[in-house]
C-alpha positions as CSV (number, residue, x, y, z in Angstrom):
1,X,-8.0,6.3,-111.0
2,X,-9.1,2.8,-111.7
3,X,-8.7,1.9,-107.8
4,X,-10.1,-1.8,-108.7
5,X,-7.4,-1.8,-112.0
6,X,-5.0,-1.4,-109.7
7,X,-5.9,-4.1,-107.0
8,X,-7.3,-6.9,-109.7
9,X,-5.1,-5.9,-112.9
10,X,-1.4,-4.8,-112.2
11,X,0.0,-8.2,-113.8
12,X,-2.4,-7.0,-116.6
13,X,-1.0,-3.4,-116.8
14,X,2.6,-4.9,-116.6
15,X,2.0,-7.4,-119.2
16,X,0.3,-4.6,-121.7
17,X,3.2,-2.6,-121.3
18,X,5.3,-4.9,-122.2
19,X,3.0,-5.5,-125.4
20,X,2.6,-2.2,-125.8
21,X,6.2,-1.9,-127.4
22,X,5.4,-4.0,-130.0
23,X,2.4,-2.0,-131.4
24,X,3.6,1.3,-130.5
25,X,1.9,2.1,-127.4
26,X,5.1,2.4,-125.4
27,X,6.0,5.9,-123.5
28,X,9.6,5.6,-125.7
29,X,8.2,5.3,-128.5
30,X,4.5,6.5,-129.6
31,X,4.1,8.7,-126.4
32,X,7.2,11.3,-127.9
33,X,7.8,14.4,-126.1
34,X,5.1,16.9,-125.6
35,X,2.6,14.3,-126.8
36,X,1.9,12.8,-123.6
37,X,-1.7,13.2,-121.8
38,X,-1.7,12.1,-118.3
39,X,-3.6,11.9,-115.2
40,X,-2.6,12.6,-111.8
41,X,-3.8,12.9,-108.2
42,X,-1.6,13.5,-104.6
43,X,-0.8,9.8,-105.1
44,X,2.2,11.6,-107.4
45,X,3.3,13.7,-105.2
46,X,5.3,16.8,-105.7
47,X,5.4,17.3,-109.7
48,X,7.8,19.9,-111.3
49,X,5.1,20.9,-113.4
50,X,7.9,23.0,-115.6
51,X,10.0,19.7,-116.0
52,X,6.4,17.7,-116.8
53,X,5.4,20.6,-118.9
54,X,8.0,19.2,-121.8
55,X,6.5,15.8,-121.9
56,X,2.8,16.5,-121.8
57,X,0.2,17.7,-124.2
58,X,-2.6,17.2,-121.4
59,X,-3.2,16.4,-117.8
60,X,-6.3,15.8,-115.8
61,X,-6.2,16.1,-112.4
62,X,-8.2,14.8,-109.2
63,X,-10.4,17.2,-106.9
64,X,-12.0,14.7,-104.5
65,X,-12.7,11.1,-104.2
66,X,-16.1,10.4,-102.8
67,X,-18.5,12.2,-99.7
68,X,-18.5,12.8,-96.2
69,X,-19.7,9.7,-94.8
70,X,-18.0,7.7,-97.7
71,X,-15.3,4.8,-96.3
72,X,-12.9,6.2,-99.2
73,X,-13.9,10.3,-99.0
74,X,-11.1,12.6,-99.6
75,X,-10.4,15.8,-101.0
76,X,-7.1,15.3,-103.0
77,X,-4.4,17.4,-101.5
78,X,-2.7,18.3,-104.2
79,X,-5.4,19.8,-106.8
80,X,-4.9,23.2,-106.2
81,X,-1.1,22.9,-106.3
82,X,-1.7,20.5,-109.0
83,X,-3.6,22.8,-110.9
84,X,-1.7,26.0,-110.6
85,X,1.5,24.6,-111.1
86,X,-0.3,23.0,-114.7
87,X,-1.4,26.3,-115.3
88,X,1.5,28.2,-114.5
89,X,3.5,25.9,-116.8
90,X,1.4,26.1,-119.9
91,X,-0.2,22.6,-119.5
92,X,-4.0,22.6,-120.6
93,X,-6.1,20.7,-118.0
94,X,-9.6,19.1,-117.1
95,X,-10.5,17.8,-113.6
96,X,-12.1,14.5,-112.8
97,X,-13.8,13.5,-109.6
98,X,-13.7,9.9,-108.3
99,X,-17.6,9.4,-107.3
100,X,-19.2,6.9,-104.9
101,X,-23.1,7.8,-105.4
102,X,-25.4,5.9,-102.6
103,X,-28.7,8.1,-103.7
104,X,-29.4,10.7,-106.2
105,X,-29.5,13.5,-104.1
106,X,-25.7,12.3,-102.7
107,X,-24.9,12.6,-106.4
108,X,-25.9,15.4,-106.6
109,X,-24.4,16.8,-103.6
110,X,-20.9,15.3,-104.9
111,X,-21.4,17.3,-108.6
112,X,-22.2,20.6,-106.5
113,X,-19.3,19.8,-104.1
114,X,-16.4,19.1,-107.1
115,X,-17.8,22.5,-108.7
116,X,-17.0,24.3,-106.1
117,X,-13.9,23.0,-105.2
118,X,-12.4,23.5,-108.9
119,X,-9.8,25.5,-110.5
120,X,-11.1,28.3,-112.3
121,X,-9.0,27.4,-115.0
122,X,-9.9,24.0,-115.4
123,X,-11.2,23.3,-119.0
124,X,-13.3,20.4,-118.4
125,X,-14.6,18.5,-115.9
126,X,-14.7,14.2,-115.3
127,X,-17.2,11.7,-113.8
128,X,-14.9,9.3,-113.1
129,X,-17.6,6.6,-112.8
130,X,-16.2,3.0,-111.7
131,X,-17.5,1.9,-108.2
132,X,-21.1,0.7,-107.5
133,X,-22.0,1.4,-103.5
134,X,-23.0,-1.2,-101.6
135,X,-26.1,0.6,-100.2
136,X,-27.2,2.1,-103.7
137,X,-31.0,1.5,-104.2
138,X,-31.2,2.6,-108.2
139,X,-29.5,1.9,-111.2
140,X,-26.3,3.7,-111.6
141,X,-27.1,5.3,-114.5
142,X,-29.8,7.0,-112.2
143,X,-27.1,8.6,-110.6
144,X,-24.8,10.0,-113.3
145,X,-28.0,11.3,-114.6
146,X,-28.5,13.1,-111.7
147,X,-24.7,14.5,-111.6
148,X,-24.7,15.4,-115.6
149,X,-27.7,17.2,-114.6
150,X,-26.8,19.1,-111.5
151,X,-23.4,19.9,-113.4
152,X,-24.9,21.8,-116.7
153,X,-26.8,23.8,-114.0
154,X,-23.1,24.7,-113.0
155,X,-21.4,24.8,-115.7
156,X,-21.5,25.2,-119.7
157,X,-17.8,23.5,-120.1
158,X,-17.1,20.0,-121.7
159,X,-18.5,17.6,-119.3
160,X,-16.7,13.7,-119.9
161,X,-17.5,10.3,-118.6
162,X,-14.7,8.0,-117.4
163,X,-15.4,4.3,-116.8
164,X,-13.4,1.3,-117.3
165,X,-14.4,-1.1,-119.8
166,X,-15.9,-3.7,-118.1
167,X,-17.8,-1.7,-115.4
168,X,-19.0,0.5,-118.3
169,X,-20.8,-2.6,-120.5
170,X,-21.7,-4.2,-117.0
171,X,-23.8,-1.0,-115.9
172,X,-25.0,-0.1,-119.6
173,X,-23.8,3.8,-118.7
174,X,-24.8,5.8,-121.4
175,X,-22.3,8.6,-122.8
176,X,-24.3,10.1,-125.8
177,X,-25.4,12.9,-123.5
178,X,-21.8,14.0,-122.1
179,X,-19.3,15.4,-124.3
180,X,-17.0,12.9,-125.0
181,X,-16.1,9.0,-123.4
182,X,-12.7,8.1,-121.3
183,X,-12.0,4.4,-121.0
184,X,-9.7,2.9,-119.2
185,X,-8.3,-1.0,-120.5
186,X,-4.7,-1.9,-119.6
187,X,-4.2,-4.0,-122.2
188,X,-2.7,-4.6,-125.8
189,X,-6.4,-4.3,-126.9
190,X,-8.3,-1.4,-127.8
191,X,-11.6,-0.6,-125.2
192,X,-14.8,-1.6,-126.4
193,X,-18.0,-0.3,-124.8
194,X,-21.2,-1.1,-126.3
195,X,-22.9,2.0,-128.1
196,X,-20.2,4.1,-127.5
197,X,-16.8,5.4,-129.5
198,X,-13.7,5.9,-127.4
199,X,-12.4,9.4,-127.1
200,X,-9.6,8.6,-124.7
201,X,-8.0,5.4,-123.6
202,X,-6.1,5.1,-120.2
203,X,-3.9,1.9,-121.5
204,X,-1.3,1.8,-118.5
205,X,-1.2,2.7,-114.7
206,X,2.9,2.5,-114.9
207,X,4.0,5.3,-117.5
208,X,6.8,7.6,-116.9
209,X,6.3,11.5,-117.0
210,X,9.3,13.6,-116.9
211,X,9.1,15.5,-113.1
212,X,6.8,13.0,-111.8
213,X,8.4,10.6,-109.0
214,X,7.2,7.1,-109.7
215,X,4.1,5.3,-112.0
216,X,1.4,7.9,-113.3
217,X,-1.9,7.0,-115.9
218,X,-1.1,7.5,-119.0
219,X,-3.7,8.0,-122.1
220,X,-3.5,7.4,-125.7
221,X,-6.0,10.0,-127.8
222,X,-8.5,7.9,-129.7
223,X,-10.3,10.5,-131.4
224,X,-8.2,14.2,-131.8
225,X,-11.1,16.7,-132.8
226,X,-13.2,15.5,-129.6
227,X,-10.4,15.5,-127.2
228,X,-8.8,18.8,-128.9
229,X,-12.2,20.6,-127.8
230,X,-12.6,19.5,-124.9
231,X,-9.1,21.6,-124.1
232,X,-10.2,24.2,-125.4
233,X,-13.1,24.8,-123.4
234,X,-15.6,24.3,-126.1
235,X,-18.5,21.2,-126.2
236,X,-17.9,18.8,-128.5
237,X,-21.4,18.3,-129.4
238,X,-22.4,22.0,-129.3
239,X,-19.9,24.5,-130.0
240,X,-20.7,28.2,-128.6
241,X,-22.6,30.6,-131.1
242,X,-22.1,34.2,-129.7
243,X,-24.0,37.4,-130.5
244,X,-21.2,39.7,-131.6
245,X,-23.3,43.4,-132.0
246,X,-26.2,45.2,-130.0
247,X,-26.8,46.8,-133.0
248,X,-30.6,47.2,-132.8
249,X,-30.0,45.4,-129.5
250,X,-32.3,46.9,-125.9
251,X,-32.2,43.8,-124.2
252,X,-31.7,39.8,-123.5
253,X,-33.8,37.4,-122.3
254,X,-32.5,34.5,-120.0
255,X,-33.0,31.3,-121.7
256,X,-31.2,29.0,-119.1
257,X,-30.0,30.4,-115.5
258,X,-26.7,32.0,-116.0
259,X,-24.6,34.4,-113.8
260,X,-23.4,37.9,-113.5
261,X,-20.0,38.7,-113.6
262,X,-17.4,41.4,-112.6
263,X,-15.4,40.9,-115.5
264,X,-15.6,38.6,-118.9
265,X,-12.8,35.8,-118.1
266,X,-15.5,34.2,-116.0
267,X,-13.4,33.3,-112.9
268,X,-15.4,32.1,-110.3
269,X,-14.1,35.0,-107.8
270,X,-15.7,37.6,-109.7
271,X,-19.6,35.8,-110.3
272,X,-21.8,37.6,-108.7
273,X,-25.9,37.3,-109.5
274,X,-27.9,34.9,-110.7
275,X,-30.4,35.4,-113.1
276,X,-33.3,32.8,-113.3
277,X,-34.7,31.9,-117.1
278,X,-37.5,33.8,-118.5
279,X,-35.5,36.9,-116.8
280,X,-35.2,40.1,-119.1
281,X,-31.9,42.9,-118.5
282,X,-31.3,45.2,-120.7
283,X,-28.1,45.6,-122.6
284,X,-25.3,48.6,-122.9
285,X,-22.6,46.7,-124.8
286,X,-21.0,43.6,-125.8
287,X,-17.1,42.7,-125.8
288,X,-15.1,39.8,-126.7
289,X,-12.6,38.6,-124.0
290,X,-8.7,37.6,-124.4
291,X,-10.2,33.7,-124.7
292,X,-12.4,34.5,-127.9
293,X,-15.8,34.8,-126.1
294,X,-18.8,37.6,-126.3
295,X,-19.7,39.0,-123.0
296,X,-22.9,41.2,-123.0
297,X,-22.4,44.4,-120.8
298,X,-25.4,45.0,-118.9
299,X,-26.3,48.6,-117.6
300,X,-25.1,47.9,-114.1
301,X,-21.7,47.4,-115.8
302,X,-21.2,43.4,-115.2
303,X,-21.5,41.0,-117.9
304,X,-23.3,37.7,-118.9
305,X,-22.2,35.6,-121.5
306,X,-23.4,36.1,-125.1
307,X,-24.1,32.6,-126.1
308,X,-26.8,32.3,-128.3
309,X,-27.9,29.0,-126.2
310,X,-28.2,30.5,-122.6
311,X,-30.3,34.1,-124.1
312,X,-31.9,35.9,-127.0
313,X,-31.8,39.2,-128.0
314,X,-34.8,41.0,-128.3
């Protein structure tokens, strides 16, 4: 991340990190074993997740940078491996996207694109938001609009903004309707963004993560309950409320489009169709999966989920 940081502020990110020491912000000393949350991309390159796994407590990883036509567009190499070998080693992660919006309908395009191209075990997903386009017509905040839109069509997971400080005041991007802030500052200095409280600071571009080869991000938690849910899969402004019985129960009525599913972890593999709001299904069952979460059994035998925000009983 922070391509610019990294161009216009390495002197900066040195010099904080050298600060940092004094006021406990160094990897030695407040970043102690197991505590560390990083971000990585294929700039890292091969990561022993099961050596990294003893030094972090989170890690967010890149899917893509950009669309097709886009000077920097890339699909990151390394997120699937990334991701499994997180996943394989016990590491809770989120995913971020790098995005270079030119219209609305291109941001909307790169939301549906990074969906796709997720981990189904990813327990969050990232704007990162940080580079205005040279041929972009509207406002920027047009555009995440139009991505934090198309992406709670997608998705009912934690959806965070990442910006740096600067860019974030300059553009006037407004947070209050994601589910938590990311800001990047490589300084001694705490981020300040006008209207917003910081969930998650990225203070240096040259930590040290046990496994990784070379400089990584590394982030100091600003907030614990915020960043805490976002890991576990639950929205930090409106945590799931789940019909538990069909007692008395026929039916549900969609509220907002969800999907069917094969089985109640929810893995993309298994979705199957789409029902539209206003829909009614009727109802055979509910369970509760091995993650804590009501799944409605319909009488096809799949299963939508039971959260009291997406249908009503009736």
């Amino acid at each position: 991340m922070q391509i610019k940081f990294r161009k216009l502020g390495a002197g900066l990110a040195a010099a904080a990190a050298i600060l940092a020491v004094g006021i406990g912000l160094s990897t030695t000393t407040a970043q102690a074993a197991g505590n560390k949350v990083a971000d990585v991309s294929q700039y890292q390159g091969n990561i022993n997740w099961t050596k990294a796994s003893k030094d972090l407590k989170y890690a967010i990883i890149r899917v893509q940078h950009g669309s097709k036509g886009d000077a920097g567009y890339m699909v990151d190499s390394k997120r699937n491996v990334n991701a499994n070998g997180a996943y394989k080693a016990g590491v809770p992660f989120g995913q971020y996207m790098f995005a270079e919006f030119t219209s609305v309908k291109d941001a909307q395009q790169e939301a549906k694109d990074f969906y796709k191209r997720s981990n189904a075990h990813t327990k969050f997903f990232v704007l990162d938001e940080e580079k205005r386009m040279p041929s972009a017509k509207k406002s920027e905040q047009t555009y995440v609009n139009a991505w934090l839109k198309t992406m709670r069509s997608l998705t009912d997971k934690p959806l965070i903004m990442y910006a740096g400080e600067y860019y974030a005041n300059a553009h006037k991007l407004d947070f209050s309707k994601f589910d938590g802030s990311w800001i990047a500052k490589y300084s001694s200095t705490k981020p300040k963004v006008t209207g917003t409280s910081i969930d998650l600071w990225q203070y240096t571009s040259t930590g040290r993560v046990s496994g990784i080869s070379g400089n990584v991000d590394l982030n100091k938690i600003q907030n614990n309950s915020v960043v805490k849910s976002w890991f576990a899969g639950t929205s930090a402004h409106s945590t799931a409320s789940y019909y538990k019985s069909v007692k008395n129960v026929t039916g549900i009525k969609i509220d907002k489009n969800v999907y069917e599913y094969n089985s109640t972890l929810f893995t993309k593999g298994q979705r199957s169709t789409k029902l539209t709001a206003g829909k009614k299904v009727a109802v055979k069952a509910i369970t509760k999966n091995s993650k804590g979460a009501y799944r409605f059994q319909l009488n096809n035998g799949k299963y939508v989920t039971a959260n009291k925000a997406f249908v009503t009983t009736y």
